[in-house]
C-alpha positions as YAML, in Angstrom:
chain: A
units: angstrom
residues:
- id: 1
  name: UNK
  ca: [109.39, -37.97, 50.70]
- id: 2
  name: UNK
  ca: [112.16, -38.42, 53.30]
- id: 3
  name: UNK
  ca: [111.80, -36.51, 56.39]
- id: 4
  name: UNK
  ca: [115.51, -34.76, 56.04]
- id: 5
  name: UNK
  ca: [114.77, -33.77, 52.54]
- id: 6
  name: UNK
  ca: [111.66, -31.85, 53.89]
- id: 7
  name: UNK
  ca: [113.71, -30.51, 57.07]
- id: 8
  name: UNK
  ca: [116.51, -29.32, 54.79]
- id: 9
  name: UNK
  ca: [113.69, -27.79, 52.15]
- id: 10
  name: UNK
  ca: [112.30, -25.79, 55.29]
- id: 11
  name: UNK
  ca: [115.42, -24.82, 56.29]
- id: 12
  name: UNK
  ca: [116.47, -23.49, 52.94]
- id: 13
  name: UNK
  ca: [113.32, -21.61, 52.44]
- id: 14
  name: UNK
  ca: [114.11, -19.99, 55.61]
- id: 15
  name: UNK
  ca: [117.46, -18.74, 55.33]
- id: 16
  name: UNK
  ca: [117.39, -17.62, 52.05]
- id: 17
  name: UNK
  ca: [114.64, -15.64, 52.73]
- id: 18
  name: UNK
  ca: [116.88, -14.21, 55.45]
- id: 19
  name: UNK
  ca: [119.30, -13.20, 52.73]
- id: 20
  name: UNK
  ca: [116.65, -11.02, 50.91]
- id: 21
  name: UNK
  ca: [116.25, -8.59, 53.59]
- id: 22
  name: UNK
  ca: [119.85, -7.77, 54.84]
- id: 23
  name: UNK
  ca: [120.97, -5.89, 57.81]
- id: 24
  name: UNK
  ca: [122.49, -2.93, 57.18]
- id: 25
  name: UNK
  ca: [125.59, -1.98, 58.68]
- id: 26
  name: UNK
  ca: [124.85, 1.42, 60.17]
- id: 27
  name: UNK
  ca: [121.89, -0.23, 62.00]
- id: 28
  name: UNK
  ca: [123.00, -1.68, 65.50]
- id: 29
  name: UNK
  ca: [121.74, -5.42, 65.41]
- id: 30
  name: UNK
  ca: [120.95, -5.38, 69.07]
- id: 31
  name: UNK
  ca: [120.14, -1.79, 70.11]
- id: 32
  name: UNK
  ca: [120.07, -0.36, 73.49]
- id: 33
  name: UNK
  ca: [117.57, 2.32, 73.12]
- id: 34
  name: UNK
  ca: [113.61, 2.10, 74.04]
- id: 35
  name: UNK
  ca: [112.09, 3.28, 71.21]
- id: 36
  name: UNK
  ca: [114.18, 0.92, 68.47]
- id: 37
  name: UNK
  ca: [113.34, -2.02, 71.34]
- id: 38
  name: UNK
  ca: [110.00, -1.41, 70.53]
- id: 39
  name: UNK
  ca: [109.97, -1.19, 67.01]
- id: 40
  name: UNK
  ca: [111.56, -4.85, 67.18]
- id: 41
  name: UNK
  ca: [109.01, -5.93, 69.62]
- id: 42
  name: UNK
  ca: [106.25, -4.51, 67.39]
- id: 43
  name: UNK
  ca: [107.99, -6.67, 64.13]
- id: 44
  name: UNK
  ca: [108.48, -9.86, 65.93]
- id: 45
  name: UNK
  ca: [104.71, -9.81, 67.88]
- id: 46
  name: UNK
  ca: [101.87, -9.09, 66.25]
- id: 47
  name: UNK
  ca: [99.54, -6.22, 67.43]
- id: 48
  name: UNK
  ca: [95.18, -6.31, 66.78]
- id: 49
  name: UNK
  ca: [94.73, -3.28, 65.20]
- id: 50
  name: UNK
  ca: [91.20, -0.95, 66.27]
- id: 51
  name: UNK
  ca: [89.57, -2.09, 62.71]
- id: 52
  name: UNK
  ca: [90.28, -5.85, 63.89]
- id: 53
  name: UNK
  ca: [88.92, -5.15, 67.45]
- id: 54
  name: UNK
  ca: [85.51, -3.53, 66.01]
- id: 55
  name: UNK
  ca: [85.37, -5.77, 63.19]
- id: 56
  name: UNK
  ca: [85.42, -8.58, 66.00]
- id: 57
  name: UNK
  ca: [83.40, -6.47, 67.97]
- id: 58
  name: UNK
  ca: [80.62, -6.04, 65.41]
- id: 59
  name: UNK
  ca: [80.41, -9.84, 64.80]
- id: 60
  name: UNK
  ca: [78.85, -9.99, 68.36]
- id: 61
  name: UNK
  ca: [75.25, -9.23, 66.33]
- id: 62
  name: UNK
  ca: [75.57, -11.56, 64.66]
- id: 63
  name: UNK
  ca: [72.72, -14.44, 65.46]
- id: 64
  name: UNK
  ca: [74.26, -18.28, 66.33]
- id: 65
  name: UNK
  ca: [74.10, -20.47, 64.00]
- id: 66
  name: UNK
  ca: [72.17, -22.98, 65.90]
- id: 67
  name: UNK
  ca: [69.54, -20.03, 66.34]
- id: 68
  name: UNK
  ca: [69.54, -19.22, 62.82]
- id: 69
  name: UNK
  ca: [69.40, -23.17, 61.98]
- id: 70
  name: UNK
  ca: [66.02, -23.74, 64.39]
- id: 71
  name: UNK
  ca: [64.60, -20.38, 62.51]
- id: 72
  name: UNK
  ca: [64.96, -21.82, 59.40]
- id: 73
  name: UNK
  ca: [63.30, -24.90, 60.92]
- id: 74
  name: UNK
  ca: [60.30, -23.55, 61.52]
- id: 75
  name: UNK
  ca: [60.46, -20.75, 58.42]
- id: 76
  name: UNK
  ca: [62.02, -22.56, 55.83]
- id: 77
  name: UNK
  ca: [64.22, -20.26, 53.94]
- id: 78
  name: UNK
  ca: [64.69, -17.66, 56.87]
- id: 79
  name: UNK
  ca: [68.65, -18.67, 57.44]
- id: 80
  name: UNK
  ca: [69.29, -18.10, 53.66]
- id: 81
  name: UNK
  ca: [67.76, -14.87, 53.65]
- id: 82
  name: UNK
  ca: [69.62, -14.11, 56.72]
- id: 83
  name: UNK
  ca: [72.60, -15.08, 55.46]
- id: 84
  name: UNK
  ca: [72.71, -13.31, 52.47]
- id: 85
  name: UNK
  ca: [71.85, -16.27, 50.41]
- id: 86
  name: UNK
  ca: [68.43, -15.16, 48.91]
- id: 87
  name: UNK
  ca: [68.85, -16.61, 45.45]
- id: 88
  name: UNK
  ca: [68.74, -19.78, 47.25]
- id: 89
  name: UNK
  ca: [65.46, -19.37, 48.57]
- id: 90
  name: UNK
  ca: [63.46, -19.85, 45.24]
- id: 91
  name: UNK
  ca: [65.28, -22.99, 44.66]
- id: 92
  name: UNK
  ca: [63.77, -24.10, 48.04]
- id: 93
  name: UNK
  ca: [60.66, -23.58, 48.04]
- id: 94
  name: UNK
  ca: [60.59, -24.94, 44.14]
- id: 95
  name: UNK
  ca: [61.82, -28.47, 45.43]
- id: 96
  name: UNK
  ca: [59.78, -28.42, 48.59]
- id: 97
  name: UNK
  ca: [56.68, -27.48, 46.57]
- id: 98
  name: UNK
  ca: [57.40, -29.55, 44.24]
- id: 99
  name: UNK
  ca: [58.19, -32.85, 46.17]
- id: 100
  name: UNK
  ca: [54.71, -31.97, 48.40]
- id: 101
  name: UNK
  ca: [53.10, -31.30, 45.08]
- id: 102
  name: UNK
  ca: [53.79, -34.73, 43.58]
- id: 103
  name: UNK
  ca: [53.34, -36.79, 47.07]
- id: 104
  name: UNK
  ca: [49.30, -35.23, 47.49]
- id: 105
  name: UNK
  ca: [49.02, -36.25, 43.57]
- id: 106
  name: UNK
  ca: [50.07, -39.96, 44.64]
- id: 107
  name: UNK
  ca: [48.28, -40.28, 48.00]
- id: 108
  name: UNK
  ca: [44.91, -38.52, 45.51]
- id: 109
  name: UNK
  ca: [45.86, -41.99, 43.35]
- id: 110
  name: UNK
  ca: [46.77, -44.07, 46.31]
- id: 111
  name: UNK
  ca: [43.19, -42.97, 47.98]
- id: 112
  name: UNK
  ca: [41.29, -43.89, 44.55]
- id: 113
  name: UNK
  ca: [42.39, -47.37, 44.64]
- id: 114
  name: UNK
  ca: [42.45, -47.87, 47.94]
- id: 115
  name: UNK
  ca: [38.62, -47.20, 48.15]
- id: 116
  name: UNK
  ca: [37.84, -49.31, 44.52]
- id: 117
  name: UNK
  ca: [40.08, -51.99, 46.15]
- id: 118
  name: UNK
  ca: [37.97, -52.33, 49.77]
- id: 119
  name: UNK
  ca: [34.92, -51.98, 47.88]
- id: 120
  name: UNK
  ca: [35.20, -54.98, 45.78]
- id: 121
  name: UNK
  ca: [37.70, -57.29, 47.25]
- id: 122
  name: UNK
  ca: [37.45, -60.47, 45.31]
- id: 123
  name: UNK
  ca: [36.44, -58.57, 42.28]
- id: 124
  name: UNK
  ca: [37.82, -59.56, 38.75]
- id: 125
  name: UNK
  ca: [40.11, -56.66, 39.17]
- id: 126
  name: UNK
  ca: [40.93, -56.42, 42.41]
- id: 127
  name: UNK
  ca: [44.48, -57.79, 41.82]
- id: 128
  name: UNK
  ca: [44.70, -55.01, 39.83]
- id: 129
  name: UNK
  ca: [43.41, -52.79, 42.12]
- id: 130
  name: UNK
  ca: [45.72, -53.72, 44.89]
- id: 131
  name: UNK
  ca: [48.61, -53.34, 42.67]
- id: 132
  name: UNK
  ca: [48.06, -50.06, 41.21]
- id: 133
  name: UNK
  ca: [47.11, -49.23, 45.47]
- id: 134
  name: UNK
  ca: [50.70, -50.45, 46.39]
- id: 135
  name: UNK
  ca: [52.14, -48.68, 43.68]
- id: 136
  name: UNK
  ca: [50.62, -45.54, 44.16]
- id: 137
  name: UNK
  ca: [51.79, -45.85, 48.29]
- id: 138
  name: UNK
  ca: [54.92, -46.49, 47.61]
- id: 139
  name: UNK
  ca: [55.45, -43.32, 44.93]
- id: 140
  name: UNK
  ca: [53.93, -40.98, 47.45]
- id: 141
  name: UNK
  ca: [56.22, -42.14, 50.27]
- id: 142
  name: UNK
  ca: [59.45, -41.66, 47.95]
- id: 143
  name: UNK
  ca: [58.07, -38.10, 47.55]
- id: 144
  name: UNK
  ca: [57.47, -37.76, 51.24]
- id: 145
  name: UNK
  ca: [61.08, -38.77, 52.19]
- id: 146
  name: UNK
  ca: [62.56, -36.49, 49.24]
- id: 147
  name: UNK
  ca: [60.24, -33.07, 50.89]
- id: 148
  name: UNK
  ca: [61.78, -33.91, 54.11]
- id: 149
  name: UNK
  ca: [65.39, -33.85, 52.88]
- id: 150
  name: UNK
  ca: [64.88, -31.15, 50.87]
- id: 151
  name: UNK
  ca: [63.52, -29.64, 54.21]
- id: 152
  name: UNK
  ca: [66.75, -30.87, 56.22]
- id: 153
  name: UNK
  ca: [69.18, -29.62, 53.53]
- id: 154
  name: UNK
  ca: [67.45, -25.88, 53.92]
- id: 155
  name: UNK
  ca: [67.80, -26.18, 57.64]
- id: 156
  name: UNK
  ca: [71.62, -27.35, 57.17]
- id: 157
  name: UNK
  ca: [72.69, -24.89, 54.51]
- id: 158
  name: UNK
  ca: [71.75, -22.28, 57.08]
- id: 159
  name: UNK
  ca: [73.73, -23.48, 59.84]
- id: 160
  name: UNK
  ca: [76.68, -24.21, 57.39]
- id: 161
  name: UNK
  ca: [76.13, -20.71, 56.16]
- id: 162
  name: UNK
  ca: [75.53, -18.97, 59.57]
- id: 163
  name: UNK
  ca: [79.16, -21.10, 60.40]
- id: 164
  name: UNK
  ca: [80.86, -19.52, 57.13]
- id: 165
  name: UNK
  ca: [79.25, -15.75, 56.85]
- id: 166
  name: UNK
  ca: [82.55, -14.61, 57.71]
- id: 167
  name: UNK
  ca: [85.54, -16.99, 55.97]
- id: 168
  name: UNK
  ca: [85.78, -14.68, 52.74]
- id: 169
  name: UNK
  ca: [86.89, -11.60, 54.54]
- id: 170
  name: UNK
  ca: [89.16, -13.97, 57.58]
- id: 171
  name: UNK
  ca: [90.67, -15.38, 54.69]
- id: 172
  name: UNK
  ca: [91.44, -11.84, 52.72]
- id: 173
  name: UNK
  ca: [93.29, -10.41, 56.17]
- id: 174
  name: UNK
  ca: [96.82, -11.33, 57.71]
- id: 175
  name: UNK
  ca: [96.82, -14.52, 60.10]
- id: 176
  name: UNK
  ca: [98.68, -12.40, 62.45]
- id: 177
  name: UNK
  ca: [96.07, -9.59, 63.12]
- id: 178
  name: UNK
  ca: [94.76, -12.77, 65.25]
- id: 179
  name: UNK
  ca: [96.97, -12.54, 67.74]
- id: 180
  name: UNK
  ca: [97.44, -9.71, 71.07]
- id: 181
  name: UNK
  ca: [100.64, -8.75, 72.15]
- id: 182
  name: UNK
  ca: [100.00, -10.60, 75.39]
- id: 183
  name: UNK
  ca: [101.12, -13.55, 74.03]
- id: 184
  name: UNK
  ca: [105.13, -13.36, 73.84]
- id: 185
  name: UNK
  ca: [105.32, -15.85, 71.35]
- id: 186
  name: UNK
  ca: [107.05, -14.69, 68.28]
- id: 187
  name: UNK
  ca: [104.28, -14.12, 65.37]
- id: 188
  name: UNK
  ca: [104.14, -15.30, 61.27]
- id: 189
  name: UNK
  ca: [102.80, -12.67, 59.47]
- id: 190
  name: UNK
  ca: [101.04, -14.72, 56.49]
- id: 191
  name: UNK
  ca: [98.45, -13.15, 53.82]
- id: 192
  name: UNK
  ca: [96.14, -15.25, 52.20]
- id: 193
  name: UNK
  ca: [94.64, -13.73, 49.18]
- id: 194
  name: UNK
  ca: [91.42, -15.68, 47.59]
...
């Protein structure tokens, strides 16, 4: 798109939705007393209200995310439960189970062949032997490597969790509520409704 269409699309939006709210005439535009000064200060800057403040105030208890993430290293399934995530936890501790399950099952088979292997070495089956060894070592280090990333995904999704705890109610309140009156920068009010 050309850069002047989107200019002149902005700049449409803008003063037509000028024209839906229109100064009345009784009302001065620029008014000399204190208290309609202030209402226009209060409209144009945006003001934290006391829920924001204790709302803000009351994340403070809230653990890091780093903290919750080495938790959850050494507890696997702590930073879900902390987080609010419990039905995650099952599905955990299925896949780690399971993944630890199957790798002592292969190193059991690896173990068996390993020891028929070294105690006939030129055997008539000790090709076999070796083979079914190799195999067997190779399955239970695939099983290995899938516990540990099923272990690093439960750490993650706790961090990542710990990160977003809060996104569904930011993203249900005004942008504006953000911002102090300190900053003398005229304010947007937008409401983002998920």
């Amino acid at each position: 798109m050309n850069k002047s269409y989107i200019a002149a699309l902005i700049l449409s939006v803008l003063f037509s939705s000028a024209a839906i709210s229109p100064v009345r005439a009784e009302e001065p535009v620029f008014p000399d007393s204190r208290t309609t000064g202030d209402a226009i200060r209060s409209a144009l800057f945006a003001e934290v209200s006391d829920d924001t403040r204790q709302r803000f105030e009351g994340d403070n208890r809230r653990m890091e995310p780093w903290k919750v993430a080495m938790i959850s290293a050494v507890l696997p399934g702590y930073g879900q439960v902390y987080n609010r995530a419990v039905w995650k936890v099952p599905i955990l501790y299925g896949l780690i189970g399971f993944f630890g399950y199957r790798a002592l099952d292969f190193n059991d088979s690896y173990d068996e062949f390993r020891v028929k292997y070294a105690e006939d070495p030129d055997g008539p089956d000790a090709a076999s032997f070796q083979d079914q060894r190799d195999k067997y070592r190779e399955k239970r280090n695939q099983q290995l490597l899938l516990l540990v990333l099923a272990y690093l995904a439960g750490i993650v999704d706790a961090y990542v969790d710990a990160h977003l705890y809060d996104f569904d109610t930011i993203s249900e309140e005004e942008i504006s509520s953000a911002y102090g009156p300190e900053t003398l920068y005229p304010s947007v009010s937008v409401s983002l409704r998920f």
